[in-house]
N, C-alpha and C positions, 0 to 999 in steps of 0.2 A: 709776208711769209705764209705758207700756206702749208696746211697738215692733212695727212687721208691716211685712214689705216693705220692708227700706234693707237695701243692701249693708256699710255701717261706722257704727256708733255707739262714741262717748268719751263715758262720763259719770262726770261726777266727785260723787261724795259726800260733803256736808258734814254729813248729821244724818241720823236714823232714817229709814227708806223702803223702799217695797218696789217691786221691780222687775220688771215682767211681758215673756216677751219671746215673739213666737208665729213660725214661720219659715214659711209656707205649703210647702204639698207643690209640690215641684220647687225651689225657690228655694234662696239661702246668704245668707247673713248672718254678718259677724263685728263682735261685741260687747264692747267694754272697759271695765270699772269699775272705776276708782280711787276707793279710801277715803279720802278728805283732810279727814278728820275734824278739827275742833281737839283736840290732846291730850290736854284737859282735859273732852271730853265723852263722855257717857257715848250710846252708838248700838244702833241693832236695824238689820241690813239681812236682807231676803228676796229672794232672785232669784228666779221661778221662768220655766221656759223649755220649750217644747211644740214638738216639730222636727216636722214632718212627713212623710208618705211623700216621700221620695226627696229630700229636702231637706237641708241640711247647715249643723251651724251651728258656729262655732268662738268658743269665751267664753273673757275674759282675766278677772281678776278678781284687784285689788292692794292688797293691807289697807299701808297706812302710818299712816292717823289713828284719831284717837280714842284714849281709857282703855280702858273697859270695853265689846269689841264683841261684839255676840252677831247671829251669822251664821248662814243657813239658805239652803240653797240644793237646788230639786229641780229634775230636768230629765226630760222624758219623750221618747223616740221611736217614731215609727211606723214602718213599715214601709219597709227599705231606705237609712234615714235615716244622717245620719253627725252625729258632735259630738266637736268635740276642747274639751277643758275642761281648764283653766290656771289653777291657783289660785299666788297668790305671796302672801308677807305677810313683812314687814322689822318686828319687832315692838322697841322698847324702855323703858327706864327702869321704868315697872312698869303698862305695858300688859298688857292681856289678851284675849287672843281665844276667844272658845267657840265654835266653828265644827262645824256638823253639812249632810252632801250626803247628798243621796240623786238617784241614777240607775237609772232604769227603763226598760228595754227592755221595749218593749210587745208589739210585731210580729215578723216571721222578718225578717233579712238585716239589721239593724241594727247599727252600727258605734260604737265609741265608746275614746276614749284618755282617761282622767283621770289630769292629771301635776301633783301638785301640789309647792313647792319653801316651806318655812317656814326663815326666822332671827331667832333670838331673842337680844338684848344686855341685861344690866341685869340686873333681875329680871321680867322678861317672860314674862309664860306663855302658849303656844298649846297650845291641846287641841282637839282636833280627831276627830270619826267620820267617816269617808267610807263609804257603803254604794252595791255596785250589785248590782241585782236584775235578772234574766230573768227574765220572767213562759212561763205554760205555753205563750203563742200565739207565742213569739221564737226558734224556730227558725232554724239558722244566725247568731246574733248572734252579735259579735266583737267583747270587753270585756274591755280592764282598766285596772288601776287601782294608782299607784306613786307613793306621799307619802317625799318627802327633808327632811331639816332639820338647819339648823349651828347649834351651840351656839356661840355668841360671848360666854360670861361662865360661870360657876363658878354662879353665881345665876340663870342664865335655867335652864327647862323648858320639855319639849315635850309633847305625848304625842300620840300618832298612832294611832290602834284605823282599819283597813280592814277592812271588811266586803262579802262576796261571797254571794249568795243566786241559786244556778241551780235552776228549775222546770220544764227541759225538757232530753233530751238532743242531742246535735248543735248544740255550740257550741263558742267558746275562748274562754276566759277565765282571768283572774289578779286576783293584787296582793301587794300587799306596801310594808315601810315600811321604812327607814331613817334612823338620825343618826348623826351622829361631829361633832365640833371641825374647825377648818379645816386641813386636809392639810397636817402638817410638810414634805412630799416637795414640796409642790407651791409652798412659799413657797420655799426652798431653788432649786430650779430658777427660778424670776423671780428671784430673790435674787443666782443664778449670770447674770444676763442686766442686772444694773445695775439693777434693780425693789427699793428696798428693802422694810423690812418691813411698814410700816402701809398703803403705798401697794399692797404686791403683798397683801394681805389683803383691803384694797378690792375689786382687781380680781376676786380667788377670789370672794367673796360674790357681787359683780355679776354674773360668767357663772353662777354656781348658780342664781341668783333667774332669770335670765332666759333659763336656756337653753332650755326649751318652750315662750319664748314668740317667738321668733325672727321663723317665718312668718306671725306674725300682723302682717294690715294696718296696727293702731294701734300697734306693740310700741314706737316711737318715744317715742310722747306719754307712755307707760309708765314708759320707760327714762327718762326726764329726771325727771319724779316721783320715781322709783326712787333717782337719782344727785345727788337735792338732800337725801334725810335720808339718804345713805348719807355725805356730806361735812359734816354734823351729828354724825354719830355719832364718841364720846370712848371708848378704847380697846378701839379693833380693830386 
């Protein structure tokens, strides 16, 4: 399916598909995909997404369904352009995700934030490559790129590889990755506020998965998605 020209799209994913999204030069667009796959199947999704000069695009993108997901997602900009990109994924029981991005800075003055937020419950695996590239013509681009993720079982795994390829000098860029278990410090303190412990774990997880996705237009329709397998999920 392919999109040009709407300022908010929600599409929700039941089965394998690919997603084309183009933003014309000068315009913005922000785009939300939920994965509401059935559990039981096995899914291929492709985003791919084309910003253009001076255009700005902001992508939410929410794995909760499906078994076995295999995920690809590239995004290119031209010149001037900006894209904030938001990957969340709440994975469990013996879900898996194989998730590979790639981001391309085409043009000079290009902007880009890739913040993605992974938890995994059960025996859940998310593995994941994020790559952003500056091509030789992307002078002045400003990129980076910072994958988080809670281990919520003894049996889930994560694995997060960020990858960074600059071809030009006069830029800024990063990345970097992080996991840990959910903060003893921070259940104690809700804990010290009348919040006991399965509920205040909830909450940890919820502001994790959803903290970059805040200003985003649809973060709403998200967050309810979000907070109906998060009140599913058996010990957290």
């Amino acid at each position: 399916m392919n999109y040009e020209k709407s300022e908010a799209k929600l599409v929700q994913i039941t089965s394998s598909t690919k997603e084309t999204i183009i933003v014309p030069a000068g315009t913005s667009m922000e785009v939300a995909i939920v994965n509401a796959a059935p559990l039981d199947a096995d899914i291929s999704l492709q985003v791919e997404a084309k910003v253009g000069r001076n255009a700005s695009l902001s992508l939410l993108c929410c794995h909760l369904g499906g078994k076995e997901i295999s995920y690809e997602v590239k995004i290119a900009q031209e010149e001037g352009s900006r894209c904030e990109h938001v990957e969340i994924a709440l994975l469990s029981g013996a879900q898996r995700l194989n998730a590979r991005t790639k981001h391309l800075h085409k043009k000079k003055g290009s902007f880009s934030r890739s913040m993605f937020r992974y938890a995994a419950a059960g025996s859940a695996l998310v593995d994941v490559e994020g790559s952003v590239e500056i091509g030789r013509g992307a002078k002045g681009a400003d990129a980076h790129f910072v994958a988080k993720s809670l281990l919520l079982s003894r049996d889930a795994r994560v694995r997060m590889v960020p990858k960074l390829s600059v071809k030009t000098g006069t830029v800024a860029a990063g990345h970097g990755a992080a996991m840990a278990p959910i903060s003893a410090d921070e259940l104690f303190y809700l804990e010290s506020r009348g919040i006991e412990g399965k509920e205040g774990r909830r909450m940890i997880l919820e502001g994790f998965l959803l903290e970059n996705a805040a200003s985003h237009r649809l973060a709403g329709e998200v967050k309810e998605a979000l907070e109906r397998k998060i009140s599913r999920l058996d010990g957290i």
